[in-house]
LUMTI-880945 format. One record per residue: residue number from 0; chain; x, y, z of N, C-alpha, C, O in turn. Coordinates in steps of 0.2 Angstrom, whole numbers, plus 5000, padded with zeros to 4 digits. Layout:
% residues N
- torkol roba nc1 nc2 nc3 cac1 cac2 cac3 cc1 cc2 cc3 oc1 oc2 oc3
- NUM A X Y Z X Y Z X Y Z X Y Z
...
***
This chain:
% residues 99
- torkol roba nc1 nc2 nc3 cac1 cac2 cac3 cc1 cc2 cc3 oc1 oc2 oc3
- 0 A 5011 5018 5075 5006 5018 5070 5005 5025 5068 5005 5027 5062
- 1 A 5005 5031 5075 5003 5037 5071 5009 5039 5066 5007 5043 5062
- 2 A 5015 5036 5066 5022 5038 5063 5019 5037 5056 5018 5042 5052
- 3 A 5017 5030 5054 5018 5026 5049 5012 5032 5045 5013 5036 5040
- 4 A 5005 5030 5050 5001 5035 5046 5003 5043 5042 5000 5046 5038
- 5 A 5009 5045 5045 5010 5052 5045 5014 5051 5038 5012 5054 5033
- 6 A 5022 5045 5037 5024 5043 5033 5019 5044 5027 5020 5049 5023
- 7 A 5014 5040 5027 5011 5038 5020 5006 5044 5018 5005 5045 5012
- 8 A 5004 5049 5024 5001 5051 5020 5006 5059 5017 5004 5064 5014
- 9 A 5012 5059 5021 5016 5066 5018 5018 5062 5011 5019 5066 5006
- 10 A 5018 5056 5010 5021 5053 5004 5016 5053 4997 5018 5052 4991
- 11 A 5009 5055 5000 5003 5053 4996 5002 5047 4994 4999 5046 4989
- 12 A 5002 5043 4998 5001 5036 4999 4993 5035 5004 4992 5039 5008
- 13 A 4989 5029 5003 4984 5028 5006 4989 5022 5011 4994 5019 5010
- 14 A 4984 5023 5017 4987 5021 5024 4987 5013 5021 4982 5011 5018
- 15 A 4993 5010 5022 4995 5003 5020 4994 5000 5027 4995 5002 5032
- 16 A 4989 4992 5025 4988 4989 5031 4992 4982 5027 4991 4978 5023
- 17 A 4999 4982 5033 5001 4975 5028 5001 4971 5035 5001 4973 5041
- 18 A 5000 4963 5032 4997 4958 5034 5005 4951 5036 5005 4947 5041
- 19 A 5009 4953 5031 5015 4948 5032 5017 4951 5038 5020 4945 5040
- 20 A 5019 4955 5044 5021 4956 5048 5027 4956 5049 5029 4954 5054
- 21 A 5032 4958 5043 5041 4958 5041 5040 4964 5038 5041 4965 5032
- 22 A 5039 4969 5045 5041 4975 5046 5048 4976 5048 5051 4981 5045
- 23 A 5050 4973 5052 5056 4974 5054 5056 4979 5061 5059 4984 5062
- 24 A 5051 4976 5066 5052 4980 5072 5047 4985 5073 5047 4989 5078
- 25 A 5041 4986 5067 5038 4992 5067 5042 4997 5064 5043 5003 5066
- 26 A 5045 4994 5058 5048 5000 5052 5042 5002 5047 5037 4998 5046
- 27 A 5042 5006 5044 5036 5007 5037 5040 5003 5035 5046 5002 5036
- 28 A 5034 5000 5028 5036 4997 5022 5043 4998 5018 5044 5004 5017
- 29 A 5047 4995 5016 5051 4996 5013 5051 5002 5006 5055 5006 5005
- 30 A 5046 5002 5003 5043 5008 4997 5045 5014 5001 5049 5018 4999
- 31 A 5040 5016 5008 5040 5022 5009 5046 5025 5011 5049 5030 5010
- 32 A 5049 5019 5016 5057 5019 5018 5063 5024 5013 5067 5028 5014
- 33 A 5060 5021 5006 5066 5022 5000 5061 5025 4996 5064 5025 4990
- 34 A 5055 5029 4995 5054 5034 4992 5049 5032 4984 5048 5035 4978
- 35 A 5048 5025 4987 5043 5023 4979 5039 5022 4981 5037 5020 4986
- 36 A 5033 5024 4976 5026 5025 4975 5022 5020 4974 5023 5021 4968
- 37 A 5019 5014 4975 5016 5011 4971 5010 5013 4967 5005 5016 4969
- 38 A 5012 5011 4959 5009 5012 4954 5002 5007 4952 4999 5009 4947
- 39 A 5001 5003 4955 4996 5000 4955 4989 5003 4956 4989 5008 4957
- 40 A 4984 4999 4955 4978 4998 4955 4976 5000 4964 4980 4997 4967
- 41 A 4973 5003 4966 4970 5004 4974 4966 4998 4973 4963 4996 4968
- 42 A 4965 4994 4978 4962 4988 4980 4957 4987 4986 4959 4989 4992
- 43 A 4951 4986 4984 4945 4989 4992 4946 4981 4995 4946 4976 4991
- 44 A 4947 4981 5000 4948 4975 5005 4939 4974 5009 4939 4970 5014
- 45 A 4934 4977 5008 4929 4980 5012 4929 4985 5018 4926 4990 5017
- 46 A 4932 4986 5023 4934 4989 5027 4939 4993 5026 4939 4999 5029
- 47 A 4943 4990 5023 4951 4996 5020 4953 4995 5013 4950 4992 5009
- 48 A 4957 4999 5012 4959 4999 5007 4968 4999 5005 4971 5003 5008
- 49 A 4972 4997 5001 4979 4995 5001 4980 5000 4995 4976 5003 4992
- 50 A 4987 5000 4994 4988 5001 4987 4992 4996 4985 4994 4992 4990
- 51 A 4993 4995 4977 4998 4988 4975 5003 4991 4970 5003 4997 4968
- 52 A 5007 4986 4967 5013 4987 4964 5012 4984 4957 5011 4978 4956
- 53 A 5011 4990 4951 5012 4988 4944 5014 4981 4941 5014 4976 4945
- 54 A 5015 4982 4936 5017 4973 4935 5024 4974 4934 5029 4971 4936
- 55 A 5023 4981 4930 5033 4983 4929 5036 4983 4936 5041 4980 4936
- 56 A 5033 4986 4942 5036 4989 4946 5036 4979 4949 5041 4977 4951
- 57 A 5033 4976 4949 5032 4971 4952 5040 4966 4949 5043 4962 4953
- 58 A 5041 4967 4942 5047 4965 4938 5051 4968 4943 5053 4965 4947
- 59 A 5053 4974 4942 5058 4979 4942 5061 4977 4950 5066 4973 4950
- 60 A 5057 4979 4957 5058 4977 4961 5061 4969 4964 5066 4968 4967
- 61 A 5056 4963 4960 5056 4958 4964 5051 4955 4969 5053 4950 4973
- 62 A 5045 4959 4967 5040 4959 4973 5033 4956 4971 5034 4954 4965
- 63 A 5027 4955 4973 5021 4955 4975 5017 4961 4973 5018 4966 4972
- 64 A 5011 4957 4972 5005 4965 4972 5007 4969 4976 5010 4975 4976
- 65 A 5007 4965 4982 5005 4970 4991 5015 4972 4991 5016 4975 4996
- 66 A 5021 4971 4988 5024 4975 4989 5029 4971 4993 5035 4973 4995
- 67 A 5027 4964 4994 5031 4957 4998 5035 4955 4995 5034 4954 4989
- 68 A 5043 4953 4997 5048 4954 4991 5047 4944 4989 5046 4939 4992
- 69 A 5048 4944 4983 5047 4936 4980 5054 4935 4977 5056 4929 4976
- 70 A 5059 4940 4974 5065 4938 4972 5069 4942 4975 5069 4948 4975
- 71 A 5074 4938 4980 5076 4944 4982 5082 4945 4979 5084 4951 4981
- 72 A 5086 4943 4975 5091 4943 4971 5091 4951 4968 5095 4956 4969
- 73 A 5084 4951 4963 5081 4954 4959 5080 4963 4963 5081 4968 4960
- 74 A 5077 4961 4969 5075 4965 4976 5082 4970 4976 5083 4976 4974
- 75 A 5086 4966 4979 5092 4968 4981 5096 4974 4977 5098 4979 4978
- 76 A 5096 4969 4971 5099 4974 4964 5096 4980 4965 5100 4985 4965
- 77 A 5089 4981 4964 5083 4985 4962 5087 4992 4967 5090 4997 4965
- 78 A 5086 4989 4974 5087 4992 4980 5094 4997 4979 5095 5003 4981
- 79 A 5100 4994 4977 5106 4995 4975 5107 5001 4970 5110 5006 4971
- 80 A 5103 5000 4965 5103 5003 4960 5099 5011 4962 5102 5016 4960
- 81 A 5092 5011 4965 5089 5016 4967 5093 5022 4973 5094 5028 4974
- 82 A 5095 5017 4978 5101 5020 4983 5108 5026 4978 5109 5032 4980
- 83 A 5111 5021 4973 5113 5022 4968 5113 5031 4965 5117 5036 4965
- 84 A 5107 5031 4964 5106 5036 4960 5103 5042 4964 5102 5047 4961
- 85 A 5102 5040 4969 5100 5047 4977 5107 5051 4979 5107 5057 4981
- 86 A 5112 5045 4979 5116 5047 4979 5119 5055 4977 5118 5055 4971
- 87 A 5122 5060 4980 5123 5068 4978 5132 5065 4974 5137 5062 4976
- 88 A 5131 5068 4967 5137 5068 4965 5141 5074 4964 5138 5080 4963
- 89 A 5148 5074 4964 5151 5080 4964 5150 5084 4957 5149 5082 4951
- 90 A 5150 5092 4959 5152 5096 4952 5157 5094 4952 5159 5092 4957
- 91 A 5161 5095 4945 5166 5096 4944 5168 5101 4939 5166 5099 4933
- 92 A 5172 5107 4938 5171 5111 4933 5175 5110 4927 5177 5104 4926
- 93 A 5177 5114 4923 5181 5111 4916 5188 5111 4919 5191 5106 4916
- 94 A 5192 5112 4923 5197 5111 4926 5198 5106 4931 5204 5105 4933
- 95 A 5192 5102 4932 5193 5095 4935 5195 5098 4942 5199 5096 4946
- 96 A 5190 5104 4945 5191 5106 4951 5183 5105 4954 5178 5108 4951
- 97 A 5183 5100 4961 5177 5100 4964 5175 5107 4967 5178 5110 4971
- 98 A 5169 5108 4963 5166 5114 4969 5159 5113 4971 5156 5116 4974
***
């Protein structure tokens, strides 16, 4: 837990309390995992507080307010696509030589 806490809050994230328990072993959230913010609305629960997922970022992903995946097709893609573009690509100069 102090891990997850540390995650969320170097990310600028309010400490996430999630409920479905498909963490995968005690992994953080998939979001913090891969570097996305949720853009949503902050939600007071009375004692705690969540953050939640846009309605775009809800499209985009495949997910729920809380961030729960509902398509995983759409999920998957998302995931592919974002891994994608983290990716380090080579220079290449006018000669077609990697440096």
């Amino acid at each position: 837990m102090k891990n997850l806490l540390r995650a969320a809050l170097l990310l600028g994230l309010l400490v996430v309390v999630e409920a479905t328990g498909n963490r995968g072993g005690g992994l953080p959230p998939w979001w913090i995992m891969n570097g996305v913010k949720p853009e949503g609305e902050v939600v007071q629960h009375g004692t705690y507080t969540t953050v939640s997922f846009s309605e775009e970022q809800q499209r985009q992903f495949g997910v729920d307010e809380q961030g729960a995946v509902v398509d995983r097709a759409t999920f998957d893609a998302a995931m592919k696509t974002l891994k994608e573009a983290k990716k380090p690509r080579e220079l290449v100069d006018k000669q077609n030589i990697v440096i």
